[in-house]
N, C-alpha and C positions, 0 to 999 in steps of 0.2 A: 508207618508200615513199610520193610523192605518187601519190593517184588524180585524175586531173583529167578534165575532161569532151572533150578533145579532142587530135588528134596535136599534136607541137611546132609552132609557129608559125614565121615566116619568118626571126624572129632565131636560129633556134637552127639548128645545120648538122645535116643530113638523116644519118642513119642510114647505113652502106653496107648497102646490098641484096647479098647474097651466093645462090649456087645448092649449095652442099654445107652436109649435115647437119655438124651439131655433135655434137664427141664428147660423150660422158656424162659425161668429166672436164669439157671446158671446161664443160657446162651447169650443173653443178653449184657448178662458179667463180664464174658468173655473177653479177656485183653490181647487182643490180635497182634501176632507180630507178622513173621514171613511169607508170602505169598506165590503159589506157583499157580499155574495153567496149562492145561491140557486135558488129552481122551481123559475120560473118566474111566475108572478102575471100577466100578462097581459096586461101590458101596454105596450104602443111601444117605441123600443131602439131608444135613443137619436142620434144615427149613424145613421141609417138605414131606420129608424122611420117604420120597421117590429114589428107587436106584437110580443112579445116572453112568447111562449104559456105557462101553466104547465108544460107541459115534457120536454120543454129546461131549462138549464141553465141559467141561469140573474144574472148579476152582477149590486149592488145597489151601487152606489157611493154619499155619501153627500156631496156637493160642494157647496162653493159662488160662485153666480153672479152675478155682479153688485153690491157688497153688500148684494142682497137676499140667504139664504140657502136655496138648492133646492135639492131632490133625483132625482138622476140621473140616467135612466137603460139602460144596454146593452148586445147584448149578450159577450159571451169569445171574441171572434174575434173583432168587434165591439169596446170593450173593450181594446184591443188590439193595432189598427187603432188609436182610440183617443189619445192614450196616446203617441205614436210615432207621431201623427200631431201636439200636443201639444210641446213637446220636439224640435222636429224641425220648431216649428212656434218661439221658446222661443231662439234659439240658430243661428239664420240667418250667423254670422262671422264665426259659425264651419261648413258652408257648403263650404266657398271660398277653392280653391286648394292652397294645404300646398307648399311654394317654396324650392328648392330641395337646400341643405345643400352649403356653398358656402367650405369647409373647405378640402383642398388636400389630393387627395388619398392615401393611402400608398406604 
């Protein structure tokens, strides 16, 4: 994942803006790329689906889904949440218990 300091620039084609929440399947699909940080603009976390106002922090992630590029916001925690459900939605085998060594004590 890049963090950069700012939304995509003019070369890059704009996000579609959408008005319906995303299921918890596709969120969890979602293949994250660019990352920025700052006020939040208002819109409701992708987690939470809470606005997050001006005076909180929002994190904007650009992500595919389904093939669509879409911006993504959350707050820190939120943020946080997602990416540990993602990780362990992505990794099922590393949850089974480890079997304990078969190889004689010293």
């Amino acid at each position: 994942m890049t963090i950069g300091s700012q939304p995509a620039g003019k070369d890059t084609p704009a996000p579609e803006q959408r008005s319906a929440r995303l299921s918890v399947a596709a969120l969890r699909s979602a293949t994250p790329g660019r990352m920025w940080g700052g006020k939040g603009c208002g819109a409701p976390c992708d987690f939470c689906r809470v606005v997050v106002n001006p005076e909180e922090i929002e994190y904007e992630v650009e992500a595919r889904v389904g093939g669509e590029a879409l911006i993504l916001h959350f707050h820190p925690r939120c943020h946080d949440a997602w990416s540990a459900s993602r990780e362990s939605s992505a990794e099922p085998a590393s949850r089974e218990p480890k079997s304990w060594s078969s190889a004689p004590a010293e």
